[in-house]
N, C-alpha and C positions, 0 to 999 in steps of 0.2 A: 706119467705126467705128475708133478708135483704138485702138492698142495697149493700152494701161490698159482699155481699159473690154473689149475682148476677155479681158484678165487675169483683169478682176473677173468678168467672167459663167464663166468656167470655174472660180475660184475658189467660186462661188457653186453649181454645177452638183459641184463636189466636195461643200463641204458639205453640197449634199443628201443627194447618194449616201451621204454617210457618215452623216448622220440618219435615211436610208433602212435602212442597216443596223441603229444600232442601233436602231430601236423595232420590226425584224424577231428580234432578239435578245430584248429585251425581251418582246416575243409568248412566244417560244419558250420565257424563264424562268419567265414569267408561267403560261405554262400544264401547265408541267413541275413548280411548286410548286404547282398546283390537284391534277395528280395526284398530289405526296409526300402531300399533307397528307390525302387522298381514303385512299390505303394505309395513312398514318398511324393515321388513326380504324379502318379495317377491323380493323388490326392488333392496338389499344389493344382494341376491340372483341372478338377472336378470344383474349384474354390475360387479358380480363375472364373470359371463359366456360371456358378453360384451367384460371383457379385456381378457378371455383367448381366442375367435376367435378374435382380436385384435392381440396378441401375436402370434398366429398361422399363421396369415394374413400375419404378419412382419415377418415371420421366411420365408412362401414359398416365397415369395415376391425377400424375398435378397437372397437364394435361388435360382430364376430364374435369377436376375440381375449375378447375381456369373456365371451362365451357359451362359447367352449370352455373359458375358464378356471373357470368354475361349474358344467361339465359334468365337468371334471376331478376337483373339490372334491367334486361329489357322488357320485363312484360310488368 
């Protein structure tokens, strides 16, 4: 075997390596943005339901304020 072509097989055997890595990289983003986006939704989800007992909160709240204020009025 010649020199060159000993060159080119380890040249070739590096490119793998280093295509080896990145689509081991790739995996690892790929599956590290399957769980952002997984936390994301749980997130958006738990903030949905945060502002409706929030809204809930503020409705019986003035609600009671309203009752003590006509409880006031009338005695």
């Amino acid at each position: 075997m010649k020199n060159s072509e000993t060159h080119q097989i380890l040249d070739l055997k590096d490119l793998e390596d280093k295509l080896d890595e990145l689509i081991d990289q790739y995996n690892a983003v790929k599956s590290e943005n399957t769980l952002l986006k997984s936390r994301q939704e749980a997130l958006v989800r738990e903030k949905e339901q945060l502002l409706e007992k929030t809204t809930l909160a503020r409705i019986r709240v003035e609600a009671m304020i309203t009752r003590l204020k006509a409880m006031e009025h009338n005695s």
